[in-house]
C-alpha positions as CSV (number, residue, x, y, z in Angstrom):
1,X,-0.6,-7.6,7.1
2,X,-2.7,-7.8,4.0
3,X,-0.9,-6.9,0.4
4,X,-2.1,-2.9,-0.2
5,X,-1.0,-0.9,-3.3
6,X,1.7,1.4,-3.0
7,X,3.0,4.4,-5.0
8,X,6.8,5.0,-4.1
9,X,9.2,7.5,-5.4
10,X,12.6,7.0,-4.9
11,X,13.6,10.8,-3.3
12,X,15.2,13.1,-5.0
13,X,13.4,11.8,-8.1
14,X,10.4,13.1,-10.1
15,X,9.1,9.7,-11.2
16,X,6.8,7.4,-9.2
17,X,6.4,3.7,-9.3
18,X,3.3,1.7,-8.9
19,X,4.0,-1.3,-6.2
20,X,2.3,-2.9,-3.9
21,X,3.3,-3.9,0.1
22,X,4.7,-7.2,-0.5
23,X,7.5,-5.7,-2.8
24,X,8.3,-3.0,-1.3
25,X,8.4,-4.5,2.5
26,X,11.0,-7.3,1.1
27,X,12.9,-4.3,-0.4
28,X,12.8,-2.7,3.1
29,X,13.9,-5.7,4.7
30,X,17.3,-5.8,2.3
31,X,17.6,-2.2,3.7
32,X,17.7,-3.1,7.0
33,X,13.7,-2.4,8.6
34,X,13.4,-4.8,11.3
35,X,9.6,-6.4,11.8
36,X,8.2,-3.4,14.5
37,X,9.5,-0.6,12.2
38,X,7.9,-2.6,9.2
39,X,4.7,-2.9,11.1
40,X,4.9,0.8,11.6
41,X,5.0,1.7,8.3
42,X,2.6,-0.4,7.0
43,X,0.2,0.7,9.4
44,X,1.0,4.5,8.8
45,X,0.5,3.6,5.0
46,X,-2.5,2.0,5.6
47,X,-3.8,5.1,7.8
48,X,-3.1,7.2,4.7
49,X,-0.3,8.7,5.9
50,X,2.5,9.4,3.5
51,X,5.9,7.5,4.7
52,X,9.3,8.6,4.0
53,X,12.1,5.8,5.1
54,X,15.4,4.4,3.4
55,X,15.5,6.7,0.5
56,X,11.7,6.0,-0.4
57,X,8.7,8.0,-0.1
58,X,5.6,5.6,-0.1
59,X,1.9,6.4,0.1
60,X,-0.9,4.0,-0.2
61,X,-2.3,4.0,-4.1
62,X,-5.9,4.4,-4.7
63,X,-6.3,3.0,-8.0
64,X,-9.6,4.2,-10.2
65,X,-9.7,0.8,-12.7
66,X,-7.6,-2.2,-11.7
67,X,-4.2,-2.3,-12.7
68,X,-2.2,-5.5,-13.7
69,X,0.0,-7.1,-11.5
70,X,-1.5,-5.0,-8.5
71,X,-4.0,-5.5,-5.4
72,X,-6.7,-3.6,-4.3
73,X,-9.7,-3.5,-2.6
74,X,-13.0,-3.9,-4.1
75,X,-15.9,-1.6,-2.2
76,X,-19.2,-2.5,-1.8
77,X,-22.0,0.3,-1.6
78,X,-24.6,-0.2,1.3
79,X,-27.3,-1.5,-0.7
80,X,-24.4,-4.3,-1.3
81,X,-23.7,-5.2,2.0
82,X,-27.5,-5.1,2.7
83,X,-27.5,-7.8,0.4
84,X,-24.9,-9.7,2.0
85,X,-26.8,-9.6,5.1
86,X,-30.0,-10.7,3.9
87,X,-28.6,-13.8,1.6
């Protein structure tokens, strides 16, 4: 599982924190997520689904400029990867 960022909102709540996978798996661990139900969220999350489990509603972020402290994937237009190929 690679490290995706997260948005998650505690429910009930109005505010959302940005996060990213690997924080907020080990804080579903502490709440008692084995490592198939992980795996199932993460790979709902990463389907950009929106996952409601333990008290948390998580989607997957798309950030528009990088943030500190978080992850994301860079994308590359086809002229790019055309590039890539040809190197």
């Amino acid at each position: 599982m690679k490290n995706i960022p997260i948005l998650a909102q505690i429910e009930g709540q109005d505010s959302k924190v940005n996060t990213d996978w690997l924080a907020i798996m080990a804080t579903l661990k502490k709440r008692g997520l084995e490592t198939d139900e992980l795996e199932v969220v993460y790979f709902e999350l990463h389907a950009g689904m929106r996952v409601t489990t333990r008290g948390l509603s998580l989607a997957k972020a798309i950030p528009e400029s990088p943030q500190a402290g978080l992850l994301y994937e860079p994308k590359f237009s086809a002229r790019d990867y055309a590039g890539m190929l040809s190197a």
